[in-house]
C-alpha positions in Angstrom: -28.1 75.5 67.0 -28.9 74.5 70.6 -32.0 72.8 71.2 -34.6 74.3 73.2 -36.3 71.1 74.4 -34.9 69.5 77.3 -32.6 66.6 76.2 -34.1 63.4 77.8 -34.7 61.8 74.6 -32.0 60.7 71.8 -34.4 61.4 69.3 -34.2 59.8 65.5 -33.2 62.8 62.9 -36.9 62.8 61.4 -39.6 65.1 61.6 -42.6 63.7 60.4 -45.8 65.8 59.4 -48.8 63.5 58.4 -50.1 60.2 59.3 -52.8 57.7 57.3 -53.0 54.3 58.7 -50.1 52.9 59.2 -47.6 55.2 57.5 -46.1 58.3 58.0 -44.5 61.0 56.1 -41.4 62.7 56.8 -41.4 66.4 56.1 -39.3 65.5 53.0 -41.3 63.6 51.5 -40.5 60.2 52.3 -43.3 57.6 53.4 -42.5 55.0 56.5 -44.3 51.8 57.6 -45.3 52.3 61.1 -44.1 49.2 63.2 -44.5 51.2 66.3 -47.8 52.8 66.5 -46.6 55.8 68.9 -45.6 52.9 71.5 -48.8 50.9 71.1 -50.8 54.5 71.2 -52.2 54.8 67.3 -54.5 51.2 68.1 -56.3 52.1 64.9 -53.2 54.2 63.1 -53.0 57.7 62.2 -55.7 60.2 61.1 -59.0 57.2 61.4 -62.1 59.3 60.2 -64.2 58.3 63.2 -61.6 59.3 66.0 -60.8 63.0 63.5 -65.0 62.9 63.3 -65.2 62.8 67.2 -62.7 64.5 68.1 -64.0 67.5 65.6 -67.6 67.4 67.1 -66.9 68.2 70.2 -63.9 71.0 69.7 -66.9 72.7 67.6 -68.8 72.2 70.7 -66.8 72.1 74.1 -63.2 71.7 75.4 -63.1 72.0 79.0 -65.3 72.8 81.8 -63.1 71.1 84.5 -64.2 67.7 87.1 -66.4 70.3 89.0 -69.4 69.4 86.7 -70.5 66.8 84.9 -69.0 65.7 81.6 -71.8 63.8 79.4 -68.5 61.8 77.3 -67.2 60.9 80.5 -69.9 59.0 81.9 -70.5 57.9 78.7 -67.1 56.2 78.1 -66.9 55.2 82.0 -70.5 53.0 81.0 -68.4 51.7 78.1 -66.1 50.2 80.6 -67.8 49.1 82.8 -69.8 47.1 79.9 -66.9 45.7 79.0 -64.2 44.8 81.7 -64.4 44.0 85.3 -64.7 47.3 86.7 -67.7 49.1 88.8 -65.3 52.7 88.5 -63.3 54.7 86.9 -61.1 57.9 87.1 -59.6 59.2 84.2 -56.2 60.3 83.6 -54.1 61.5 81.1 -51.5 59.2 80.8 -50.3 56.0 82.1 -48.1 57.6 84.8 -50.9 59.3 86.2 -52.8 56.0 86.4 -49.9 54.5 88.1 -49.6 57.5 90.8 -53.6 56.9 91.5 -53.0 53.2 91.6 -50.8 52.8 94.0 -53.0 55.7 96.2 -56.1 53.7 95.6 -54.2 50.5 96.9 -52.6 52.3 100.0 -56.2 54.3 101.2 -57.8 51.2 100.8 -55.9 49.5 103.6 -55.6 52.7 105.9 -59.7 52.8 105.9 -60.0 49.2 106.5 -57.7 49.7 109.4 -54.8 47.9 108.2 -52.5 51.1 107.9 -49.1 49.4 107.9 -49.9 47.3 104.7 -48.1 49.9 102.1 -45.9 47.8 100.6 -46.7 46.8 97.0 -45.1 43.9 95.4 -43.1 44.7 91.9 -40.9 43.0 88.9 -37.7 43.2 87.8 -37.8 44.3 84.2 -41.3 46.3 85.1 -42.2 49.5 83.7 -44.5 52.3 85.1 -44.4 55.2 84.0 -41.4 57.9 85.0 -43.2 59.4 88.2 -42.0 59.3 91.5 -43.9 56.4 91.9 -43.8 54.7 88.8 -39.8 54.6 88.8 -39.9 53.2 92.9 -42.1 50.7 91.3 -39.6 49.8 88.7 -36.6 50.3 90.9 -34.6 49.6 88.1 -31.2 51.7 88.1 -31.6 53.2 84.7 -35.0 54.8 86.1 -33.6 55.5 89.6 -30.2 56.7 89.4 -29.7 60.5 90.9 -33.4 60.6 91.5 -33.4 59.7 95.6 -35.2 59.8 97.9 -37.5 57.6 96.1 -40.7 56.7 97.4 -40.2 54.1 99.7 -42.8 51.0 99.8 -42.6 48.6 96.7 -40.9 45.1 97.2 -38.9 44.4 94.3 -38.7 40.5 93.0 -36.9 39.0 90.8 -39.3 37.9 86.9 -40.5 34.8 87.5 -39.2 34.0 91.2 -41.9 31.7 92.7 -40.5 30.9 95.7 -39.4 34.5 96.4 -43.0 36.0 95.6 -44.6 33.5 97.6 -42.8 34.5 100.5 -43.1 38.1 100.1 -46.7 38.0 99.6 -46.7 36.5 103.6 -45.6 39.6 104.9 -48.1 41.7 107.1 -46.7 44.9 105.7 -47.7 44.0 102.1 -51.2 45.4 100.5 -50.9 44.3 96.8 -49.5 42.7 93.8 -48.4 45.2 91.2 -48.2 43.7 87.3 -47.5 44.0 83.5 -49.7 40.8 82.4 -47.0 41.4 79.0 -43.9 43.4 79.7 -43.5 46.0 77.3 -40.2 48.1 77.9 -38.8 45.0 79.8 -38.7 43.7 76.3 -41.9 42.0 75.6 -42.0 39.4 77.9 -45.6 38.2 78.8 -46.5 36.2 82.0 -47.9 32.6 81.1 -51.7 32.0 81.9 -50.9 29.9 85.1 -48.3 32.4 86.7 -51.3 35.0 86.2 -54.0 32.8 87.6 -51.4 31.6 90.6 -51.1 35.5 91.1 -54.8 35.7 91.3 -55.4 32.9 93.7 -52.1 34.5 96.0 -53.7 37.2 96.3 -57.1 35.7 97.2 -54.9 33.7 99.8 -53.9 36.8 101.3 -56.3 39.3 100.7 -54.2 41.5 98.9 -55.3 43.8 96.1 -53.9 42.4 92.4 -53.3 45.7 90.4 -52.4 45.1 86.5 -50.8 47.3 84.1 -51.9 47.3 81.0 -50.9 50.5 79.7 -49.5 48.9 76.7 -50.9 45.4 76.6 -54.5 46.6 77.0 -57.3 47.5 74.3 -57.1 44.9 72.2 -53.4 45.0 71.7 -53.0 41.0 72.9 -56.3 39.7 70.8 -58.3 40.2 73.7 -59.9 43.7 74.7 -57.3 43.3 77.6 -54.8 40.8 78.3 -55.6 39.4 81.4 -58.8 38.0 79.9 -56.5 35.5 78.1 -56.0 33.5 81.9 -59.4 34.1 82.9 -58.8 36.2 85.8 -59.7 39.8 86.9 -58.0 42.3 88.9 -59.1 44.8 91.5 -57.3 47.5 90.2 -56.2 48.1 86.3 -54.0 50.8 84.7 -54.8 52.1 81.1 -53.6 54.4 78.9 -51.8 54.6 75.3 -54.4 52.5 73.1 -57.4 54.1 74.8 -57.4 57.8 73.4 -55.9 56.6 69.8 -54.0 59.4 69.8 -55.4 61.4 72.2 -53.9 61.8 75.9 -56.0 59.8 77.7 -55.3 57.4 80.4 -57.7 55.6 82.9 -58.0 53.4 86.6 -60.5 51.0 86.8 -61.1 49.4 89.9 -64.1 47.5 91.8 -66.1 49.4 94.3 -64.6 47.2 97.3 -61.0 47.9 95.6 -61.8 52.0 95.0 -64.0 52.1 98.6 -61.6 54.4 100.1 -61.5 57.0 96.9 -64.1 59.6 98.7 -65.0 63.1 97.7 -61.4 65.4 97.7 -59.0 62.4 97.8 -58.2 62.9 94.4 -58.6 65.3 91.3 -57.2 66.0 87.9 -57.7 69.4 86.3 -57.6 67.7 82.3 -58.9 64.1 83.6 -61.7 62.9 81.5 -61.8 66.1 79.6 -64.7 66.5 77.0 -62.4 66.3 73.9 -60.2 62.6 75.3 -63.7 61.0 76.4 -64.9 62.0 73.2 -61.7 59.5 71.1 -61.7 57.3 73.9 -65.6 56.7 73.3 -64.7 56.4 69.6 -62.0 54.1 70.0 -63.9 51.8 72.6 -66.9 51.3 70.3 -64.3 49.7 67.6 -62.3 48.3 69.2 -64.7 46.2 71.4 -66.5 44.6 69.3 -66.0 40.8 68.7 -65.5 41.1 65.6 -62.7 43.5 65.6 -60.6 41.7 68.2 -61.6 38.7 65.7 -59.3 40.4 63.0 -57.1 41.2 65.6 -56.3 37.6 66.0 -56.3 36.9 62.7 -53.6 39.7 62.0 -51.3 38.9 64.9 -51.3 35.2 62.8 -50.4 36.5 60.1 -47.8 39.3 61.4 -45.9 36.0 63.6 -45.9 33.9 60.5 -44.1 36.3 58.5 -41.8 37.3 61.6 -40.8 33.6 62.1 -39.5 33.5 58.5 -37.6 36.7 58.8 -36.0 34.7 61.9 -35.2 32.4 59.8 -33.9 33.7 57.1 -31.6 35.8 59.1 -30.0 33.9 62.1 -27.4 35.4 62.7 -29.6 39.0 63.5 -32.4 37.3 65.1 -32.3 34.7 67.9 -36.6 34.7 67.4 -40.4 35.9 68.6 -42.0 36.4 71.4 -45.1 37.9 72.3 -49.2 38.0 72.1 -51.6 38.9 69.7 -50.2 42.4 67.7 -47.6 43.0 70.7 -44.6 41.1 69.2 -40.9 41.5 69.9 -37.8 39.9 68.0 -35.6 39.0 70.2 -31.8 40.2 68.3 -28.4 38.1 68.5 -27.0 41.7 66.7 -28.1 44.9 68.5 -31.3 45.5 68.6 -30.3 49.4 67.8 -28.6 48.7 65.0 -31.8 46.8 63.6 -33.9 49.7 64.7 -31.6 52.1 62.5 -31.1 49.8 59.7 -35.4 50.0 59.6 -35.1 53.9 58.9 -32.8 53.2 55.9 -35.7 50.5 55.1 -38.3 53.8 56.1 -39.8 50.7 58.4 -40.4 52.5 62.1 -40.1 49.9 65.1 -39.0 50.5 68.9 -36.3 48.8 70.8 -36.8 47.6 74.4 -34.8 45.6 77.0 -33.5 42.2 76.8 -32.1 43.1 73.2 -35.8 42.7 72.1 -37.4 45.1 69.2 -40.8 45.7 69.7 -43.5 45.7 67.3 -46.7 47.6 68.1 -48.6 48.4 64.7 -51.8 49.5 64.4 -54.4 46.7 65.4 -56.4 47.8 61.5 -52.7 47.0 60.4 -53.8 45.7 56.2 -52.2 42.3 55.6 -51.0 44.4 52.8 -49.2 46.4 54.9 -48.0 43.3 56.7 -46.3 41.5 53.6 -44.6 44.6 53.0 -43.4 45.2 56.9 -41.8 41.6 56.2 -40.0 42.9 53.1 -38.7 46.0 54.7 -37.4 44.1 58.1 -35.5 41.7 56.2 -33.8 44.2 54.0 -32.8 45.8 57.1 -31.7 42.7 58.9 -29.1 42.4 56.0 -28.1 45.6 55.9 -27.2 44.6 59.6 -25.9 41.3 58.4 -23.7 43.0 56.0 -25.5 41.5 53.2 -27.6 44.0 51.9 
């Protein structure tokens, strides 16, 4: 029978029906060990009783009454934020593609109402991922995203990962407004940008008054073993991108800017009709109040330890599958010398679930409550799998 979802996805021939922590169970019965985490989205795994408590208080009490009043969650997890990060504002979204859409319109009204209309350009990555908007592929520019999809939105300077002498450079041009980047890559295959790369992007951008605009979508709350990853270099943006570990579970993504960053953000520049709905600020209220505290990101660390321990053995124990690991805090990737695919499909024979990304990297994104349990046996499962890729299994 023909499929009556689009076909944009080569979807894995499972169907699973309930989550608890960090396992899953397909509709027939079988249990998996979630490696994956809904792409770094489940930060405290499936079915938590405080995000199903939340989330069950307010749909006995109100869904939607739309951005034309005020929502009480929504202030309430915008204080939250603004507690605990950098920011002095935020708009939410619903996704991380929505935050990238507002991102870049924050950035580029910013400059028109300081009278600086011709700075539009935004500086990018190779290897970047933001979302599959119009925007959010320009920004990429990467073919795969891009191909049959013209015009794209023009404005984004794409450099090459790491290219010093070319971002310096670039950054000198009068047409450019901002710095546009993933402190870790995640889709690019889980590459993270040292400390001093981040600071010297901070102090380029200082040097040239441009905005610095991070994405962590999938590196942010709490994923790295900090609540977000650029705290690691000690620096702060002016404009940040959330989504994914946010709402738990929930749709729910987020901009956070400074008030000099978000000044030219007034009144009918921008809207969302499910933005900061009731029931996602309820979860994302939920999710921030764990997640932030000290001693949670604590554990954090102490997990990702553990978790890298056990994935340098598997590395190994099986060269000839795995070249090694890379990564930060519960945001690890194992870089394959076989195809990453095939060690994604040998984990579903294992009933292990993780995610492949570029650069022949598979990603690891569980659950930042992950049990060390649950860890051991993750270790157990991969290696079967990496033998059953090996041929020795």
């Amino acid at each position: 029978m023909i499929s009556t979802v689009l076909p944009t996805y080569n979807r894995a021939p499972m169907e699973f029906v309930s989550g608890d922590g960090s396992w899953l169970q397909e509709k027939d019965g079988r249990r998996f060990l979630d490696l994956g985490a809904g792409i770094a989205v489940n930060v405290l795994g499936h079915a938590h009783p405080a995000l199903v408590d939340a989330l069950t208080a307010q749909a006995n009490s109100l869904w939607h009454v739309s951005n034309l009043y005020h929502i009480g969650s929504q202030q309430k997890l915008a204080d939250l934020l603004a507690e605990h990060t950098f920011a002095d504002t935020t708009f939410f979204t619903n996704s991380g593609t929505e935050s990238c859409e507002l991102a870049v319109k924050m950035a580029r009204k910013y400059w028109h109402d300081k009278g600086q209309p011709e700075r539009t350009d935004i500086i990018t990555f190779e290897g970047s991922f933001h979302g599959r908007s119009a925007a959010g592929i320009a920004a990429a520019g990467s073919e795969k995203m891009t191909h049959g999809m013209g015009p794209l939105l023009p404005g984004f300077v794409h450099l090459p990962f790491g290219d010093h002498d070319a971002l310096t450079e670039a950054a000198k041009s009068p047409t450019v407004g901002a710095i546009l980047v993933e402190p870790v890559q995640g889709e690019g295959g889980i590459r993270p940008l040292p400390d001093a790369c981040l600071k010297g992007l901070r102090d380029l951008c200082d040097e040239h008054g441009l905005l610095m605009i991070l994405d962590e979508v999938q590196c942010g709350v709490g994923r790295t073993g900090k609540l977000f990853a650029h705290e690691w270099a000690g620096v702060s943006p002016d404009i940040m991108m959330v989504a994914k570990g946010i709402g738990g579970g929930f749709p729910l993504g987020a901009v956070l800017a400074t008030e000099e960053a978000a000044s030219g953000m007034t009144a009918g520049t921008h809207g969302s009709t499910y933005g900061g709905n009731p029931l996602a600020c309820a979860v994302g209220c939920a999710v921030m109040e764990i997640v932030a505290d000290p001693a949670f990101i604590e554990d954090v660390n102490r997990k990702a330890g553990l978790l890298r321990q056990k994935l340098e053995g598997l590395v190994a124990d099986n060269p000839e599958v795995f070249e090694g690991v890379r990564g930060q805090g519960l945001m690890l990737g194992l870089k394959c010398k076989a195809a990453n695919t095939d060690v994604v499909a040998a984990g579903y024979g294992q009933e292990v679930l993780c995610v492949p990304a570029a650069d022949n990297v598979v990603r690891l994104l569980p659950a930042l409550n992950i049990t060390d349990e649950d860890i051991a046996e993750a270790a157990t499962r991969l290696d079967k799998a990496a033998k059953q890729v090996a041929g020795d299994g």
